[in-house]
N, C-alpha and C positions, 0 to 999 in steps of 0.2 A: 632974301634968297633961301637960308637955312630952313624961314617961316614954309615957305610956298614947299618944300621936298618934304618935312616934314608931314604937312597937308594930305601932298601925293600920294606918297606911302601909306599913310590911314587911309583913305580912299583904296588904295589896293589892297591892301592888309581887309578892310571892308569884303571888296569885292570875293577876293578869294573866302572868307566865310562864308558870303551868301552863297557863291558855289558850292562848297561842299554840305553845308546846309540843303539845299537841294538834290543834292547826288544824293545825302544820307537819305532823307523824306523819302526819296521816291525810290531808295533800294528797299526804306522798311515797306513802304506798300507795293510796292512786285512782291515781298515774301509775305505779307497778312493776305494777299490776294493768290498768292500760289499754295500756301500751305491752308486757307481752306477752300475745301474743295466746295463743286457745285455742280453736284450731279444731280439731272431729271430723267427721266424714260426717254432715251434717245436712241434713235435708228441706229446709229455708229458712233463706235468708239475708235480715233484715230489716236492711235501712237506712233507716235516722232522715234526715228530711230537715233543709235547710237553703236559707241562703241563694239564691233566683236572681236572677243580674241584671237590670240594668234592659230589660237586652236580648233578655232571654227566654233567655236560655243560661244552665246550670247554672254556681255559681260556684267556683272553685276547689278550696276545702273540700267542696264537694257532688261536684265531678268527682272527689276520691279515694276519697270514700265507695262512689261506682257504681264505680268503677275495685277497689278491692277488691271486689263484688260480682262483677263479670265476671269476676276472678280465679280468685276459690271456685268459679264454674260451672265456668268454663272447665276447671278443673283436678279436674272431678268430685266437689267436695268439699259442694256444695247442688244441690239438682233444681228449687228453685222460688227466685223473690228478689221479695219483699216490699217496696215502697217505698211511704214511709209519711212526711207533710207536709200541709200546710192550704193556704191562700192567703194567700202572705206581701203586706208590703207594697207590695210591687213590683208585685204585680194577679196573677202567677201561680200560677196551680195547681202546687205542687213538686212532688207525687204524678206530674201528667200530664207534667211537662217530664222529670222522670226515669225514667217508664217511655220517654219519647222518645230518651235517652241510651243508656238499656239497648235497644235494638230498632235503635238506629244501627250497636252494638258486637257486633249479632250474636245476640243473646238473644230466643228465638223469643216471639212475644206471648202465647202461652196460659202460658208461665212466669214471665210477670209478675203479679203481685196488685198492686193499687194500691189504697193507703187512703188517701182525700184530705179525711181529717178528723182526722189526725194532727200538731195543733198542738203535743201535749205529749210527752213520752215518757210519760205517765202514758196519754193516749188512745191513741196508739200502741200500747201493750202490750194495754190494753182491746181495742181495735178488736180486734188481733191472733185475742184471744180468740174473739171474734164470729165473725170470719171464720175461725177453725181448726176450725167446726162443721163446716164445709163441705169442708175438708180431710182434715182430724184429722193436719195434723202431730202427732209426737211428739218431736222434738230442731229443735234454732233457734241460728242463727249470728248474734249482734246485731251491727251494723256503722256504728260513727259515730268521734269524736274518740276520742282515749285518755283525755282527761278524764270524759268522758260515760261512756264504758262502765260503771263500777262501780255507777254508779244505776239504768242501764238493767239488769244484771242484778237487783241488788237489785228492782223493780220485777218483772220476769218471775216472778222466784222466789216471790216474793208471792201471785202470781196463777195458780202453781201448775205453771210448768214446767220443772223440776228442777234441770238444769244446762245453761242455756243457755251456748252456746261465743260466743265475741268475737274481733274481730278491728278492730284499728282501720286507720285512714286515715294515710296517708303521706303527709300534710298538716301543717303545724306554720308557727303567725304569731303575733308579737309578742301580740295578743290571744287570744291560749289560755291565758296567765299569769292574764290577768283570769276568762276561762272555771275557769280551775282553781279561782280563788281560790271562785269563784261555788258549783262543786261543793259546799263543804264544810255550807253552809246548807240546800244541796237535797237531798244527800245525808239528812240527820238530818229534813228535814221529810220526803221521802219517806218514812223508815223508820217515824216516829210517826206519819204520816197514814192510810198505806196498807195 
Protein backbone atom coordinates (compact mmCIF):
# COMPACT_ATOMS: atom_id res chain seq x y z
CA UNK A 1 0.00 0.00 0.00
CA UNK A 2 2.95 2.61 1.25
CA UNK A 3 4.52 1.09 -2.44
CA UNK A 4 1.46 2.18 -4.58
CA UNK A 5 0.99 6.20 -2.78
CA UNK A 6 4.38 6.44 -2.86
CA UNK A 7 3.99 5.75 -6.96
CA UNK A 8 0.98 8.33 -6.93
CA UNK A 9 2.68 10.97 -5.70
CA UNK A 10 5.66 10.77 -8.17
CA UNK A 11 3.20 10.50 -10.78
CA UNK A 12 1.73 13.85 -9.48
CA UNK A 13 4.90 15.49 -8.33
CA UNK A 14 5.54 14.50 -12.42
CA UNK A 15 2.66 15.99 -13.49
CA UNK A 16 2.77 19.14 -11.82
CA UNK A 17 6.39 19.76 -13.44
CA UNK A 18 5.31 18.96 -16.68
CA UNK A 19 2.78 21.79 -16.11
CA UNK A 20 4.67 24.38 -15.07
CA UNK A 21 7.24 23.30 -17.55
CA UNK A 22 4.80 24.28 -19.95
CA UNK A 23 3.26 27.48 -18.58
CA UNK A 24 7.13 28.43 -18.30
CA UNK A 25 7.80 27.43 -22.50
CA UNK A 26 5.00 29.19 -23.57
CA UNK A 27 5.29 32.41 -21.11
CA UNK A 28 9.02 32.65 -22.57
CA UNK A 29 7.54 32.47 -26.30
CA UNK A 30 4.58 35.02 -25.71
CA UNK A 31 7.70 37.50 -24.66
CA UNK A 32 10.48 36.43 -27.71
CA UNK A 33 7.27 36.89 -29.81
CA UNK A 34 6.03 40.13 -28.30
CA UNK A 35 9.31 41.84 -27.62
CA UNK A 36 10.19 41.37 -31.20
CA UNK A 37 8.54 43.28 -33.19
CA UNK A 38 7.19 42.73 -36.86
CA UNK A 39 6.54 45.52 -38.72
CA UNK A 40 5.86 45.66 -42.70
CA UNK A 41 4.06 48.65 -44.63
CA UNK A 42 0.65 48.37 -43.46
CA UNK A 43 -2.56 50.23 -44.01
CA UNK A 44 -3.21 50.49 -40.18
CA UNK A 45 -1.92 50.47 -37.13
CA UNK A 46 -4.37 49.30 -34.26
CA UNK A 47 -3.82 50.13 -30.72
CA UNK A 48 -5.49 48.15 -27.97
CA UNK A 49 -6.48 50.53 -25.39
CA UNK A 50 -5.84 50.88 -21.85
CA UNK A 51 -5.67 52.43 -18.86
CA UNK A 52 -6.52 56.55 -18.45
CA UNK A 53 -6.12 58.34 -15.46
CA UNK A 54 -8.09 59.75 -13.25
CA UNK A 55 -7.27 62.97 -14.71
CA UNK A 56 -8.37 62.50 -18.17
CA UNK A 57 -4.73 62.03 -19.47
CA UNK A 58 -3.58 58.83 -21.07
CA UNK A 59 -1.66 56.69 -18.69
CA UNK A 60 1.84 55.84 -19.15
CA UNK A 61 1.38 52.31 -20.63
CA UNK A 62 -1.21 53.84 -23.06
CA UNK A 63 1.19 56.92 -23.87
CA UNK A 64 3.76 54.15 -25.29
CA UNK A 65 1.20 52.36 -27.06
CA UNK A 66 0.08 55.88 -29.22
CA UNK A 67 3.87 56.80 -28.97
CA UNK A 68 4.70 53.76 -31.16
CA UNK A 69 1.70 54.43 -33.33
CA UNK A 70 2.93 58.11 -34.11
CA UNK A 71 6.23 56.31 -34.70
CA UNK A 72 4.89 53.87 -37.55
CA UNK A 73 3.05 57.03 -39.32
CA UNK A 74 5.59 59.22 -38.89
CA UNK A 75 8.17 56.99 -40.38
CA UNK A 76 5.65 55.85 -43.34
CA UNK A 77 5.27 52.56 -42.16
CA UNK A 78 0.91 52.84 -41.54
CA UNK A 79 -1.58 55.29 -43.44
CA UNK A 80 -4.31 55.07 -41.02
CA UNK A 81 -4.01 54.09 -36.88
CA UNK A 82 -7.05 52.65 -35.28
CA UNK A 83 -7.69 53.14 -31.52
CA UNK A 84 -9.64 50.85 -29.99
CA UNK A 85 -11.07 50.91 -25.88
CA UNK A 86 -14.43 51.25 -23.91
CA UNK A 87 -15.14 53.32 -20.92
CA UNK A 88 -12.97 52.29 -18.41
CA UNK A 89 -13.55 52.99 -14.86
CA UNK A 90 -12.21 56.11 -14.50
CA UNK A 91 -15.57 57.49 -16.62
CA UNK A 92 -13.41 57.97 -19.77
CA UNK A 93 -13.83 57.25 -23.09
CA UNK A 94 -10.12 55.52 -24.02
CA UNK A 95 -11.01 55.45 -27.79
CA UNK A 96 -11.89 59.51 -27.61
CA UNK A 97 -8.77 60.42 -25.05
CA UNK A 98 -6.43 58.69 -27.50
CA UNK A 99 -7.62 59.91 -30.63
CA UNK A 100 -7.06 63.25 -28.52
CA UNK A 101 -3.25 62.15 -27.94
CA UNK A 102 -2.85 61.21 -31.53
CA UNK A 103 -4.23 64.74 -33.13
CA UNK A 104 -1.93 66.52 -30.28
CA UNK A 105 1.14 64.63 -31.86
CA UNK A 106 0.37 65.71 -35.13
CA UNK A 107 -1.72 62.94 -36.74
CA UNK A 108 -4.39 64.54 -39.05
CA UNK A 109 -8.10 63.62 -37.73
CA UNK A 110 -9.46 61.87 -40.89
CA UNK A 111 -6.41 59.11 -40.15
CA UNK A 112 -7.89 58.27 -37.17
CA UNK A 113 -10.68 55.52 -36.64
CA UNK A 114 -11.85 55.20 -33.33
CA UNK A 115 -13.61 52.20 -31.89
CA UNK A 116 -15.02 53.00 -28.58
CA UNK A 117 -16.52 49.60 -27.81
CA UNK A 118 -13.27 48.01 -27.75
CA UNK A 119 -13.34 46.57 -24.18
CA UNK A 120 -11.74 43.09 -25.25
CA UNK A 121 -9.16 42.42 -27.58
CA UNK A 122 -11.76 39.87 -28.71
CA UNK A 123 -14.36 43.12 -29.63
CA UNK A 124 -11.46 44.98 -30.71
CA UNK A 125 -10.50 42.53 -33.58
CA UNK A 126 -14.54 42.01 -34.18
CA UNK A 127 -15.18 45.79 -34.40
CA UNK A 128 -12.09 45.97 -36.59
CA UNK A 129 -13.84 43.57 -38.90
CA UNK A 130 -17.03 45.82 -39.16
CA UNK A 131 -15.30 48.65 -39.59
CA UNK A 132 -12.68 47.24 -42.48
CA UNK A 133 -16.06 47.09 -44.74
CA UNK A 134 -15.74 50.48 -45.06
CA UNK A 135 -12.07 50.45 -45.57
CA UNK A 136 -11.04 47.26 -46.89
CA UNK A 137 -7.65 47.37 -45.30
CA UNK A 138 -5.71 44.36 -46.30
CA UNK A 139 -2.45 44.27 -43.89
CA UNK A 140 -2.68 45.61 -39.87
CA UNK A 141 0.15 46.55 -37.44
CA UNK A 142 -1.30 45.45 -33.90
CA UNK A 143 0.25 47.57 -31.23
CA UNK A 144 -0.04 46.98 -27.37
CA UNK A 145 2.24 45.28 -24.37
CA UNK A 146 4.66 42.54 -25.57
CA UNK A 147 2.67 40.25 -23.38
CA UNK A 148 -0.58 40.96 -25.22
CA UNK A 149 0.56 40.74 -28.76
CA UNK A 150 0.54 36.85 -29.22
CA UNK A 151 -3.21 36.75 -28.56
CA UNK A 152 -4.02 39.64 -30.31
CA UNK A 153 -2.53 38.08 -33.34
CA UNK A 154 -3.72 34.74 -32.53
CA UNK A 155 -7.33 36.43 -32.45
CA UNK A 156 -6.89 38.42 -35.88
CA UNK A 157 -5.74 35.34 -37.53
CA UNK A 158 -8.89 33.79 -36.51
CA UNK A 159 -10.94 36.11 -38.00
CA UNK A 160 -9.21 36.01 -41.15
CA UNK A 161 -6.42 38.49 -41.59
CA UNK A 162 -3.35 36.57 -42.45
CA UNK A 163 -0.31 38.01 -41.13
CA UNK A 164 -0.86 40.83 -38.99
CA UNK A 165 2.54 42.60 -38.17
CA UNK A 166 3.22 43.71 -34.24
CA UNK A 167 4.97 46.09 -32.61
CA UNK A 168 4.93 46.64 -29.00
CA UNK A 169 5.24 49.38 -26.46
CA UNK A 170 8.52 50.52 -24.83
CA UNK A 171 6.77 50.50 -21.67
CA UNK A 172 7.69 47.74 -18.98
CA UNK A 173 6.34 47.79 -14.86
CA UNK A 174 6.59 45.47 -12.18
CA UNK A 175 2.94 44.43 -13.11
CA UNK A 176 3.51 42.98 -16.61
CA UNK A 177 4.99 39.75 -14.59
CA UNK A 178 1.48 39.36 -13.41
CA UNK A 179 0.10 40.53 -17.07
CA UNK A 180 2.27 37.72 -18.45
CA UNK A 181 1.40 35.29 -16.12
CA UNK A 182 -2.40 36.16 -17.05
CA UNK A 183 -1.52 35.64 -20.85
CA UNK A 184 -1.14 31.95 -20.47
CA UNK A 185 -5.02 31.08 -19.59
CA UNK A 186 -6.11 33.78 -22.27
CA UNK A 187 -3.94 32.67 -24.62
CA UNK A 188 -5.48 28.73 -24.74
CA UNK A 189 -9.27 30.12 -24.01
CA UNK A 190 -8.95 32.41 -26.81
CA UNK A 191 -7.58 29.57 -29.08
CA UNK A 192 -10.59 26.98 -27.89
CA UNK A 193 -13.25 29.69 -27.86
CA UNK A 194 -12.70 31.61 -31.04
Amino acid sequence: MANNKRKLIKVFKLLIITFLSRVLIHLLIISIDGLNDHIQKSDVAIVFGSKVNYNGQVSDRLKARLDVAVNLYENKKVDFILVSGGIGKEGFDEAAVMKDYLLAHNIEDSLIIVDNQGYTTYQTATNFIAINKNYHFTSAVLVSQFFHLSRCKLIFRQLGIKKPGSAHARFFEWRDFYSLLREFPAFYFYLLTY
